[in-house]
C-alpha positions in Angstrom: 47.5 84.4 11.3 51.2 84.9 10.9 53.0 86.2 7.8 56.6 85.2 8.0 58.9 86.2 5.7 62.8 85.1 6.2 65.7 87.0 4.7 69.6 85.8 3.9 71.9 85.6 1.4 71.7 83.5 -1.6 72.6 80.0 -1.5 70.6 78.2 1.1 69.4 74.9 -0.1 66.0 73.7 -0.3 66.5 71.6 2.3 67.9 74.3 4.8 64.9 76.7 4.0 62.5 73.6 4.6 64.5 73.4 8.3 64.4 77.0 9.1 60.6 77.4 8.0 59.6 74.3 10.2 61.6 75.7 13.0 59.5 78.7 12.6 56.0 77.1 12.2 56.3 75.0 15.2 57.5 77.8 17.7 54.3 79.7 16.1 51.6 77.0 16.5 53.6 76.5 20.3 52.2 79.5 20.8 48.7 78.6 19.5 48.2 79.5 16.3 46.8 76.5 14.3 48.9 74.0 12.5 47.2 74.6 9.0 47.7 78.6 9.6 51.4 78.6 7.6 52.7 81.4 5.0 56.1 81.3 5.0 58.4 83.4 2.0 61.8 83.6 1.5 64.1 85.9 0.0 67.1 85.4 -0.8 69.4 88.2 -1.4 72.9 89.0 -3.2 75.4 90.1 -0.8 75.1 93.6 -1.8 71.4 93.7 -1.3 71.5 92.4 2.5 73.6 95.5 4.2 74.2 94.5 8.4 76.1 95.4 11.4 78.1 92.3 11.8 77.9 93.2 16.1 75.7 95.5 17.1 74.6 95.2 19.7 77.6 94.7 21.8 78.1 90.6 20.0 81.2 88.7 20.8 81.6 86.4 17.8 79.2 88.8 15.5 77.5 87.6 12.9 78.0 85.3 9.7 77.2 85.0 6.3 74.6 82.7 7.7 72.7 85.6 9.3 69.2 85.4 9.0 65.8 87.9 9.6 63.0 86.6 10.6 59.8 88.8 10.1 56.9 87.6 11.9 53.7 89.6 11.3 50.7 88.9 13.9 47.8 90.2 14.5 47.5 92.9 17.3 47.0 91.3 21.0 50.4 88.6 21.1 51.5 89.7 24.7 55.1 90.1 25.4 55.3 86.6 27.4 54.0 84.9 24.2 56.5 86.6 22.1 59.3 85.9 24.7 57.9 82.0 24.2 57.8 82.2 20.6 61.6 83.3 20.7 62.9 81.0 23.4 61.2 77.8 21.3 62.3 79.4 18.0 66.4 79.7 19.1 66.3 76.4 20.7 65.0 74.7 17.6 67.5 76.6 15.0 70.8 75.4 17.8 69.3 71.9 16.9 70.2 72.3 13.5 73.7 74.0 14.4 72.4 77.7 14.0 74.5 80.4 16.2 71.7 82.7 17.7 74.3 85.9 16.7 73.0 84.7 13.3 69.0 85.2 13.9 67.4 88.3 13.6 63.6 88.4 14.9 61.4 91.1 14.0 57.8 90.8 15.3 55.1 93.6 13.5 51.3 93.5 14.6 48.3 94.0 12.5 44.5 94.7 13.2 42.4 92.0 12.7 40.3 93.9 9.8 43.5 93.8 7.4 43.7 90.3 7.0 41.8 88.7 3.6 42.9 85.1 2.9 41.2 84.7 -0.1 38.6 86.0 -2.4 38.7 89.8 -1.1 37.0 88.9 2.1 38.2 89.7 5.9 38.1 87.0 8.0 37.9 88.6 11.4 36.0 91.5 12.3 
């Protein structure tokens, strides 16, 4: 039950966000969340609204205007193996589409089961 929601400057074409959010989906449902389970959102930002540290921590090259954060919200339980997964299959398939990893930002948040609803106001899991 992931939310994802990816942030970057304005710009990006629809064919790039369609790259990035498939990149995304299949190191999710790698990890074995189903294929159907995707909501995806993307915001793109004017440079002024999108304020970051070109190096920290500690980069060579630092980061671009092709910088990219990736917010991936689970539910509670994802061990840190599964993450580590997530992220190894996740970097490997943005480098296949020419993305520096300097330029990808992952941020994983957890969530109880009980604050999911889908649709119609009721909770899925409890």
């Amino acid at each position: 039950m992931p939310l994802i929601t990816i942030t970057s400057l304005k710009g990006r074409s629809k064919e790039e966000k369609q790259k990035i959010g498939e990149a995304i989906h299949e190191a999710i449902v790698e990890s074995g969340v189903p294929p159907e389970d995707r909501f995806q959102r993307f915001l793109d930002l004017d440079p002024e609204n999108l304020l970051y540290d070109r190096y920290y921590p500690n980069l060579e090259k630092g980061r671009s205007e092709n910088f990219i954060i990736i917010e991936i919200l689970l539910s509670v339980g994802r061990s840190v193996k599964v993450k580590r997964k997530i992220l190894e299959s996740l970097i490997t398939k943005l480098k296949e589409q020419s993305f520096d990893p300097e330029d990808v930002f992952v941020s994983f948040q957890e969530t109880a089961w009980e604050n999911w609803s889908f649709a119609s106001g009721e909770i899925l899991h409890i």
